[in-house]
TORPA-4810 file (N, C-alpha, C, O; in nm, 3 decimals):
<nodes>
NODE_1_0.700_-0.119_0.323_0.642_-0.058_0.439_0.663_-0.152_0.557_0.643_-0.273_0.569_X
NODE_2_0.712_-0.053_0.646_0.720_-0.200_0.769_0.636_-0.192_0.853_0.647_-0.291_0.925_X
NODE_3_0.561_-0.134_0.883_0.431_-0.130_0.959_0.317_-0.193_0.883_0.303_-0.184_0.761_X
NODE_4_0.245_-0.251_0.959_0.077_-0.259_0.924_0.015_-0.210_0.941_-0.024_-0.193_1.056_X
NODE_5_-0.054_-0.137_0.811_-0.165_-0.057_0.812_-0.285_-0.049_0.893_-0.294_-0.158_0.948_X
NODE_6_-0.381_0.022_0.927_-0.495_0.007_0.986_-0.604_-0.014_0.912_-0.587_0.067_0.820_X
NODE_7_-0.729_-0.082_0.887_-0.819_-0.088_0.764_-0.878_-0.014_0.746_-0.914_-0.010_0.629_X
NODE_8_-0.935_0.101_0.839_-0.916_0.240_0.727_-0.863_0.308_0.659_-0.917_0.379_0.574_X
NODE_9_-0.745_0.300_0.683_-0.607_0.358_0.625_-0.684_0.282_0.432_-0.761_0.313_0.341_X
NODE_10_-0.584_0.164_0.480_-0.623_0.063_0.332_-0.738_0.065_0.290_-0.744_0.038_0.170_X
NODE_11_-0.861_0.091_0.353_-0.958_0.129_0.271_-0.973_0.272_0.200_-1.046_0.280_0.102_X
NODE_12_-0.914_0.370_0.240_-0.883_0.477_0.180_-0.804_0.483_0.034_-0.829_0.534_-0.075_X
NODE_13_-0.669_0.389_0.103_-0.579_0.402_-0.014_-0.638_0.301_-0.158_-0.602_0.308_-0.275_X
NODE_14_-0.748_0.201_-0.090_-0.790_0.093_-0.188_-0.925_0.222_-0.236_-0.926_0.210_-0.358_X
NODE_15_-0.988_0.286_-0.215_-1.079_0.367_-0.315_-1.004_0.425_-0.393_-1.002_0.394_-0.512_X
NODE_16_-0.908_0.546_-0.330_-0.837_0.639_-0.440_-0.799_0.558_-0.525_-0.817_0.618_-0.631_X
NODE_17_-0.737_0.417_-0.557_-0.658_0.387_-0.615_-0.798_0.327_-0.744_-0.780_0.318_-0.866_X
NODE_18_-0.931_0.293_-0.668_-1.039_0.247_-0.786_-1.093_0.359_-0.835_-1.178_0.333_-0.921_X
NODE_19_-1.074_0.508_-0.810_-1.131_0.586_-0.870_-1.019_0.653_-0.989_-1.048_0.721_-1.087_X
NODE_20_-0.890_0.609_-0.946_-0.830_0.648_-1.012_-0.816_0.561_-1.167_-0.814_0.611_-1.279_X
NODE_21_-0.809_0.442_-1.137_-0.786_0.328_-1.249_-0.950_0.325_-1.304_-0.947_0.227_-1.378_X
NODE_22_-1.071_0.372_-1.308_-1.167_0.395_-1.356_-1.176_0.479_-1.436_-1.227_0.445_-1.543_X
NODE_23_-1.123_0.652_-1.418_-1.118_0.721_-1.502_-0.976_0.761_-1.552_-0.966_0.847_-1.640_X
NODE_24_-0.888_0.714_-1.511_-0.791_0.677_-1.564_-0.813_0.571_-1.740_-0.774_0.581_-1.856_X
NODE_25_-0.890_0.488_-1.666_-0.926_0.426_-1.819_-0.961_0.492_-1.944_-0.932_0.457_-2.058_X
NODE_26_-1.048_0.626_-1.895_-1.139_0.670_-1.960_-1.062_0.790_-2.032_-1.121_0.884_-2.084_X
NODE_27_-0.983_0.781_-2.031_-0.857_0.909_-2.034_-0.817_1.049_-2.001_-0.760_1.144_-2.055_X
NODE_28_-0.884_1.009_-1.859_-0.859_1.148_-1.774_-0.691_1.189_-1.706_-0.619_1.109_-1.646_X
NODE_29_-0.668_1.295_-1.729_-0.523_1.326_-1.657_-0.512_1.272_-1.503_-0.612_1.234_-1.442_X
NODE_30_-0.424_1.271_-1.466_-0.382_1.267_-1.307_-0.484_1.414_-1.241_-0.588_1.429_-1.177_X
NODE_31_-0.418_1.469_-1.279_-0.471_1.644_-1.236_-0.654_1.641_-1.206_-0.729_1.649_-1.109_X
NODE_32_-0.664_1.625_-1.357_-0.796_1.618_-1.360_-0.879_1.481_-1.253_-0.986_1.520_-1.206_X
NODE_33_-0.852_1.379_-1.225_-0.913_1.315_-1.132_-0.907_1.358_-0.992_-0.998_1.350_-0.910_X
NODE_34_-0.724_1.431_-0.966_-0.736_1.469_-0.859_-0.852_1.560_-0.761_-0.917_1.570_-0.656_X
NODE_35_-0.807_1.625_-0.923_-0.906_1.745_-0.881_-1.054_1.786_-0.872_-1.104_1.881_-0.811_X
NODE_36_-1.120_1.679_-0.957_-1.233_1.644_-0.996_-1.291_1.568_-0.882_-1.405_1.586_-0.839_X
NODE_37_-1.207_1.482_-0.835_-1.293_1.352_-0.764_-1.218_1.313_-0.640_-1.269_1.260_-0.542_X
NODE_38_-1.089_1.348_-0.656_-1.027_1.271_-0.496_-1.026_1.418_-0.396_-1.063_1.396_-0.281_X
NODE_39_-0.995_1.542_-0.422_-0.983_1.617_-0.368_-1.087_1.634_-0.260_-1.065_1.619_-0.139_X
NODE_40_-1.227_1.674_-0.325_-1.313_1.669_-0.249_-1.383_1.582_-0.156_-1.450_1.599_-0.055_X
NODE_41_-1.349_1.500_-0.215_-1.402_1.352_-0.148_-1.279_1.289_0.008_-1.310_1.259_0.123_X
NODE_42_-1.183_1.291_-0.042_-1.048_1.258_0.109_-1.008_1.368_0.144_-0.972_1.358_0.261_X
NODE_43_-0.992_1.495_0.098_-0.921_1.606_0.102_-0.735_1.593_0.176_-0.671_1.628_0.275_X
NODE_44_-0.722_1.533_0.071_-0.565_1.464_0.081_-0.546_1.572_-0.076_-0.609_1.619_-0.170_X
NODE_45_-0.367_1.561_0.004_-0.320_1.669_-0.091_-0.256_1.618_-0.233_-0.248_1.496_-0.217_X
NODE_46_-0.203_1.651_-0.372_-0.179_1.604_-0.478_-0.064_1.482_-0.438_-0.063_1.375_-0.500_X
NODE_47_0.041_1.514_-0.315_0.136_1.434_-0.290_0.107_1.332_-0.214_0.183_1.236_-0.203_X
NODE_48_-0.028_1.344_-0.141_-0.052_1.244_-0.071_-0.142_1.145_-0.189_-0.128_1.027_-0.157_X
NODE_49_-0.214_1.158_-0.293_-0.293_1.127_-0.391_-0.172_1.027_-0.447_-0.189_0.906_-0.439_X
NODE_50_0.002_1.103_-0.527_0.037_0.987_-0.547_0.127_0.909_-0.472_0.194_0.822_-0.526_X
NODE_51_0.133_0.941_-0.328_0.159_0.848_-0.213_0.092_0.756_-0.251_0.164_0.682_-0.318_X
NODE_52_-0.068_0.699_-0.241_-0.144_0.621_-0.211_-0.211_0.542_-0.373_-0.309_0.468_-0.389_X
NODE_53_-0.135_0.582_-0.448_-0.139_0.500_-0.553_-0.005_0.465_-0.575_0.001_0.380_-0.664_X
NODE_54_0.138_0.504_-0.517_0.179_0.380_-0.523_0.200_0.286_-0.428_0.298_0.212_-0.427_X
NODE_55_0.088_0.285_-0.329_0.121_0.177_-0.207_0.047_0.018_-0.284_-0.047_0.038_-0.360_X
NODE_56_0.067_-0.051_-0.274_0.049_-0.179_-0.329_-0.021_-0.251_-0.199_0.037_-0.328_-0.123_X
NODE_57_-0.201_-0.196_-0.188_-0.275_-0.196_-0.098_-0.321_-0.348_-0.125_-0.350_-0.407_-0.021_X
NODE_58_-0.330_-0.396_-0.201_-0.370_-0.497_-0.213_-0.327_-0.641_-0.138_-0.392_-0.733_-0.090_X
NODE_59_-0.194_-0.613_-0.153_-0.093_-0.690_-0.049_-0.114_-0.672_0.125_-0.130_-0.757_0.213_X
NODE_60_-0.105_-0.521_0.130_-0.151_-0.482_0.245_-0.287_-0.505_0.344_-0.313_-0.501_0.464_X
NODE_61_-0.353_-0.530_0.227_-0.477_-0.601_0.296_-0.491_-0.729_0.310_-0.565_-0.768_0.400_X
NODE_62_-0.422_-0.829_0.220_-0.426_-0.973_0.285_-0.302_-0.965_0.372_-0.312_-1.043_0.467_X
NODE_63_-0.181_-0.892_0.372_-0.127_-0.913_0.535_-0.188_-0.918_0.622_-0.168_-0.998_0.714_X
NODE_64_-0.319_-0.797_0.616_-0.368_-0.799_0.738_-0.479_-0.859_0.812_-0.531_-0.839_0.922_X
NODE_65_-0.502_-0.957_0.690_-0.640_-1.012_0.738_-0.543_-1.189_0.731_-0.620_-1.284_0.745_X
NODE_66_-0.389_-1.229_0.712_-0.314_-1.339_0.779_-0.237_-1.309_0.904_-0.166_-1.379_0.976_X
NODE_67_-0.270_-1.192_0.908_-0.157_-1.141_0.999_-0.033_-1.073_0.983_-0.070_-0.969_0.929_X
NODE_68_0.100_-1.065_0.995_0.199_-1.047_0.946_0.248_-1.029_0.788_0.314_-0.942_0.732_X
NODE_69_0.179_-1.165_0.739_0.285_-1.169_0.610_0.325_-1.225_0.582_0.287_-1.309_0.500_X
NODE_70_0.464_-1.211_0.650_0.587_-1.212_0.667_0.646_-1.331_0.771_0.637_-1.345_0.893_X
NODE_71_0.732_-1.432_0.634_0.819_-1.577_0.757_0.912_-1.546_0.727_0.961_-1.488_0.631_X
NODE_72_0.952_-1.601_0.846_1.137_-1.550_0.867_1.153_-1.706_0.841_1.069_-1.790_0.877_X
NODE_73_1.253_-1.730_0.785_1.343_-1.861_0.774_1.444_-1.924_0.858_1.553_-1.877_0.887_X
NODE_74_1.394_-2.039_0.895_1.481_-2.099_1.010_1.575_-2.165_0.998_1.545_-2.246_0.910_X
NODE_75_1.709_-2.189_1.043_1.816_-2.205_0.999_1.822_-2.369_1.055_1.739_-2.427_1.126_X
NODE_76_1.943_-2.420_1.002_1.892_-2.604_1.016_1.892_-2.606_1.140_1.810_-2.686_1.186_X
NODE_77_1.967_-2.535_1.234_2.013_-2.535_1.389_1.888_-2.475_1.438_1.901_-2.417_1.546_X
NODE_78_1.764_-2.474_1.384_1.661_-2.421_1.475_1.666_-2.268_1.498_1.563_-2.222_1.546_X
NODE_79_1.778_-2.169_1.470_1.734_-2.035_1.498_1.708_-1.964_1.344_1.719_-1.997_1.225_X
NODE_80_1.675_-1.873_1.407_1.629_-1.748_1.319_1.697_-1.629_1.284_1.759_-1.572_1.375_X
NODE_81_1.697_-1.579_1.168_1.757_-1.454_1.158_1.873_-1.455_1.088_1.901_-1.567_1.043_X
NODE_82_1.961_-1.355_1.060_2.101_-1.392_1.006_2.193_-1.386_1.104_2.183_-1.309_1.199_X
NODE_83_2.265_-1.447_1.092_2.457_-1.425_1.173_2.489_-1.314_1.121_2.422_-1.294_1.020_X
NODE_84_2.575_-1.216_1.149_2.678_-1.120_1.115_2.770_-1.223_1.046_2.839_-1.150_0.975_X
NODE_85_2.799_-1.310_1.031_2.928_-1.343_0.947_2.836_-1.448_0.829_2.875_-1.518_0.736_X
NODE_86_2.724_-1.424_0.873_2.653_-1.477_0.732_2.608_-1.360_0.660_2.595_-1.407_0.547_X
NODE_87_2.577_-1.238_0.651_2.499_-1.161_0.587_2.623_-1.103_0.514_2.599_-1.005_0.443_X
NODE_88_2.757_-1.149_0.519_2.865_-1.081_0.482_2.901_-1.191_0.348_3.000_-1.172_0.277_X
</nodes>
């Protein structure tokens, strides 16, 4: 994802994903949690349900509470980024 999320966003996607791995344990279908427990509760649709279990929110939330993330690597000459005749 190349954007940063907003912390509601990630707090959204971080519940569905604990209600899911809860009764998921318990050996409930996909269907059946959807339908049982996320539906009513976010009213997000089955595709958005497994959108947001596979976002890897967890990451997403300490990006956003360091900031970025994300270091770019600096080259011995002090710049950044790749050359075109380096990425080749």
């Amino acid at each position: 994802m190349s954007k940063v999320r907003n912390k509601y966003f990630l707090y959204r996607v971080k519940r569905v994903n604990e209600i899911y791995i809860e009764y998921h344990g318990q050996g409930y279908s996909n269907i059946y949690i959807y339908k049982n427990h996320i539906r009513e509760e976010f009213g997000i649709s089955l595709c958005t349900f497994y959108s947001y279990l596979s976002i890897n929110y967890k990451r997403l939330m300490k990006e956003n509470l360091t900031g970025s993330g994300v270091k770019k690597e600096t080259k011995e000459d002090g710049r950044r980024g790749i050359d075109r005749e380096d990425a080749e």
